[in-house]
C-alpha positions in Angstrom: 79.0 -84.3 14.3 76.9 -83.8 17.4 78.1 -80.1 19.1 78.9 -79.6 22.2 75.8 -78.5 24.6 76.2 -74.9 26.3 75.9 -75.5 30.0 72.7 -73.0 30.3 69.8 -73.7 27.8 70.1 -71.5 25.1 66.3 -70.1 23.0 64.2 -71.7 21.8 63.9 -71.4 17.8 59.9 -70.7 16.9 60.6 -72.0 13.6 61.1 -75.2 15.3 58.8 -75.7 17.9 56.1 -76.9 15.7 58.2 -80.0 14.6 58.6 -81.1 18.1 54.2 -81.2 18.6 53.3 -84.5 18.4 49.4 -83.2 19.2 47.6 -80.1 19.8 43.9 -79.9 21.1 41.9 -77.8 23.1 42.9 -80.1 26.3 46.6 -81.3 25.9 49.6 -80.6 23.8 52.1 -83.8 23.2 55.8 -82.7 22.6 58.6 -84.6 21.2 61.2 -82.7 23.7 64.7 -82.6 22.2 67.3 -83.3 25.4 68.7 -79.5 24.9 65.7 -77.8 26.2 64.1 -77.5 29.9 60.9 -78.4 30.7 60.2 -75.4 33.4 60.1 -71.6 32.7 63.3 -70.0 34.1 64.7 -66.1 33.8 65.6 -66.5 30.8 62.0 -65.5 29.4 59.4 -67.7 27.5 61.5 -68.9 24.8 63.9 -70.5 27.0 61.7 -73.1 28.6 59.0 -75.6 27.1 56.3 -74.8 28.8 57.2 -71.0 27.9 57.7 -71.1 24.5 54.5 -73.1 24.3 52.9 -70.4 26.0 53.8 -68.2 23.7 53.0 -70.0 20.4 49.6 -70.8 21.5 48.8 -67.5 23.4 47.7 -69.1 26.4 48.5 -67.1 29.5 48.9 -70.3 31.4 49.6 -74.2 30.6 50.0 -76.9 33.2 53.1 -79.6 33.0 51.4 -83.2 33.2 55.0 -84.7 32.8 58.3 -83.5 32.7 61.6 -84.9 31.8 65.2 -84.0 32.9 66.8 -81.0 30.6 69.4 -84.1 29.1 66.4 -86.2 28.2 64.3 -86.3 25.1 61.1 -87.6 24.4 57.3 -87.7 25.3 56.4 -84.7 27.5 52.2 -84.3 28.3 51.1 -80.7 28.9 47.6 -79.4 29.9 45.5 -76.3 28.8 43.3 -75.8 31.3 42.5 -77.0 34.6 40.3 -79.5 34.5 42.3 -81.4 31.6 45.4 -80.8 34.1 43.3 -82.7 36.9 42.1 -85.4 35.4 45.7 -86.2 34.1 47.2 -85.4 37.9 44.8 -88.0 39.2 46.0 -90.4 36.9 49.3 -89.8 37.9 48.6 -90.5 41.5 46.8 -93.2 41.6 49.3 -94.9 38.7 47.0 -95.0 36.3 50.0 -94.6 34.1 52.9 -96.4 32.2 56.2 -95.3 30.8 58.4 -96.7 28.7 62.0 -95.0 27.8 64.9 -96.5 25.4 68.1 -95.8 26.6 71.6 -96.3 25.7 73.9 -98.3 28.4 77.5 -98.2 29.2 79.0 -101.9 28.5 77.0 -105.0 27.1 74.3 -106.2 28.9 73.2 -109.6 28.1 69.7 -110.3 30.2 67.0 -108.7 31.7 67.2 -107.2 35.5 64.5 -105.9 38.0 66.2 -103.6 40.3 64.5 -102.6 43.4 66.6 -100.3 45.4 65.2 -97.6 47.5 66.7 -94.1 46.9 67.7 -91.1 49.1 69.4 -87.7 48.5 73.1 -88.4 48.5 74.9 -86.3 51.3 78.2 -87.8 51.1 79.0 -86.4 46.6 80.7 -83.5 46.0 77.2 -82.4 44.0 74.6 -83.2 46.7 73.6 -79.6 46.5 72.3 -80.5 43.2 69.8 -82.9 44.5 72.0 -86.1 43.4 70.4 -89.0 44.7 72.0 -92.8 45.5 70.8 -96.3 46.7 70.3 -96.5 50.3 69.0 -98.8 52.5 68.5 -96.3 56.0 65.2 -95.1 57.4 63.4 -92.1 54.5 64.6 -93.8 51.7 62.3 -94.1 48.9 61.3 -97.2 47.5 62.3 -97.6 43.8 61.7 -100.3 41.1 62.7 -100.5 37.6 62.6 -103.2 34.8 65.6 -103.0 31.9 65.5 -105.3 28.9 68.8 -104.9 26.6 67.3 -105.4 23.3 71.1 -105.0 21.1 74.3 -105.1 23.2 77.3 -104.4 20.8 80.6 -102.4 20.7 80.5 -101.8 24.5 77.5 -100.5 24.5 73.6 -101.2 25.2 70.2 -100.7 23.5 67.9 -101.3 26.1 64.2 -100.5 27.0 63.5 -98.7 30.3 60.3 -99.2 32.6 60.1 -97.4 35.6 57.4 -98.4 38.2 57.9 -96.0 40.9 58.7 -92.3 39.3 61.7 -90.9 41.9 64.2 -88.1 40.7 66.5 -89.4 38.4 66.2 -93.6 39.0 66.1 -94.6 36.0 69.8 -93.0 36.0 70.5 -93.9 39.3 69.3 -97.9 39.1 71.6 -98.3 35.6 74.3 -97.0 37.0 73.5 -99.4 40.3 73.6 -102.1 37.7 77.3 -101.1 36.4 76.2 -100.0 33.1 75.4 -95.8 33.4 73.4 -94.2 30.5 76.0 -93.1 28.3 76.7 -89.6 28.1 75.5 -88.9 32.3 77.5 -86.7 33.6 76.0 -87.1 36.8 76.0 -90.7 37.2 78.8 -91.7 34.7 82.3 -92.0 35.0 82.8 -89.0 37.4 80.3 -86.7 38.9 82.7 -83.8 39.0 82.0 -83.6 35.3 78.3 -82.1 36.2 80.2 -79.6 38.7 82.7 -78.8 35.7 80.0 -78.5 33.0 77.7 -76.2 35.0 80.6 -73.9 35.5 82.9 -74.1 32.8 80.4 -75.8 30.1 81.6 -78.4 27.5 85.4 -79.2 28.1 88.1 -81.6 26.8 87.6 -83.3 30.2 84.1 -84.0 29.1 85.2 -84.8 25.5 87.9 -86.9 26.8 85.4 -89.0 29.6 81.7 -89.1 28.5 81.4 -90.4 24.5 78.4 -88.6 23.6 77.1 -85.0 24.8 74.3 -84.9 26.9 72.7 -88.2 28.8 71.5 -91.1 25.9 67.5 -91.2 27.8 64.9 -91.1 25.6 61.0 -91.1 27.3 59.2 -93.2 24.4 56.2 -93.7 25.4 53.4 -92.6 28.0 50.2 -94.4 28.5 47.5 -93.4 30.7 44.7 -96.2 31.8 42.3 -94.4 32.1 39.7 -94.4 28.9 40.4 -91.2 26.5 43.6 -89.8 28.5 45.6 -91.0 25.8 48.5 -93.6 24.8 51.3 -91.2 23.4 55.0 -92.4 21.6 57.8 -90.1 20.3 60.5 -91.4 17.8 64.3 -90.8 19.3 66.0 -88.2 18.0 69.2 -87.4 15.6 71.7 -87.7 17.9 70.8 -91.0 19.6 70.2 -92.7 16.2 73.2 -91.2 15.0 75.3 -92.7 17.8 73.5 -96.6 17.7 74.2 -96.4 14.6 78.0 -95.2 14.6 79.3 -97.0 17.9 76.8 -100.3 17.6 76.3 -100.9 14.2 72.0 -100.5 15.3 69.4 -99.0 13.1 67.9 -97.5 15.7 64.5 -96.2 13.7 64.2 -100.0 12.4 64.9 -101.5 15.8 62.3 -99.1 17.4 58.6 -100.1 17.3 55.9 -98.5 19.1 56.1 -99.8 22.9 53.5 -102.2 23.4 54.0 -103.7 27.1 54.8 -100.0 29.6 52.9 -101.3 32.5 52.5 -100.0 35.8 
């Protein structure tokens, strides 16, 4: 049985950070990123953050985040150890020299493929639009968005389904499922009722939460990360416990023998 989350992240475990390394040279470290843990140092101290505790095990004094992922999502995370490994990724980055591919699992069955292109803005009209939650919107400083979802098992209400973002806004890959009508399980933001982020940030895991959201923290996993350029790297990252745990339990899925290496995260 999965436990609850607490609603700050708690330390990270030393012990374990050397499972999550996926590589480690002297110009990038590749973490498998559990969905418990932040990717950003806070004041908490080193061991509370990613990039901290990474800090700390390899004694740099500083590291530089190529990606980064939502604390609720797990998966591929690319961090740089000096500057001019940082840069060359950066560039990359900006001029989309880069594909992503995510799994994630979807409220209700979804039966074919969509392309949703729907531009994005900060939403001032939710109770949580002090926490940045975003919406689609068609008025003037919207953001274009574009995202590709293929349902690869759809079973027991629910949705395997591989994620490929080609535009890289906050949270759209959240915000276009849920535009679809089928939110990443487990969202607490984007799911059945955004109050449950207001409650969980102040009151943590409730019977409310238990009661609405079937699975403890948001079901995104980032799979893969390619960069195009020759020698940046093509890196994947095998979803974790709980997500196989729950294919498994409330689809009937294998997830590790449904899950192949990405082959096709485009631009």
């Amino acid at each position: 049985m999965i436990s609850p989350p607490p609603s700050s992240p708690g330390l990270i475990d030393p012990s374990e950070l050397p499972r999550w390394i996926l590589l480690c040279n002297d110009d990038v470290i590749v973490v498998n990123k559990p969905g418990s843990v932040v990717c950003h140092p806070s004041k908490q101290g080193p061991w509370s953050s990613l990039v901290g505790a990474l800090r700390e095990h390899l004694g740099a004094e500083t590291l530089h985040l190529v990606s980064r992922l939502d604390r609720e999502t797990s998966g591929v995370v690319v961090v740089a150890r000096h500057p001019a490994s940082a840069r060359r990724f950066q560039m990359a980055m900006q001029n989309r020299q880069v594909g992503k591919t995510y799994l994630a699992l979807l409220s209700g069955e979804m039966r074919e493929k969509h392309q949703v292109t729907a531009a994005l803005m900060r939403d001032t009209e939710s109770p949580v639009a002090i926490k940045r939650r975003v919406a689609v919107a068609g008025e003037a400083g919207a953001e274009s968005a574009e995202t590709f979802f293929e349902p690869l098992v759809a079973a027991g209400g629910f949705t395997l389904a591989k994620v490929i973002p080609h535009t890289g806004r906050t949270h759209q890959i959240r915000v276009h499922a849920a535009h679809l009508g089928h939110p990443i399980v487990g969202d607490k933001l984007y799911g059945p009722d955004p109050t449950l982020y207001l409650d969980f940030v102040t009151q943590g895991w409730t019977e409310r939460h238990a009661a609405m959201l079937p699975l403890s923290r948001q079901a995104l996993h980032a799979a893969r990360i390619r960069f195009l350029e020759p020698g940046l790297g093509d890196f994947t990252a095998p979803p974790p416990a709980d997500l196989i745990d729950f294919a498994r339990a409330k689809m009937g899925v294998d997830l590790i023998a449904r899950w192949e290496n990405p082959t096709d995260a485009g631009r």
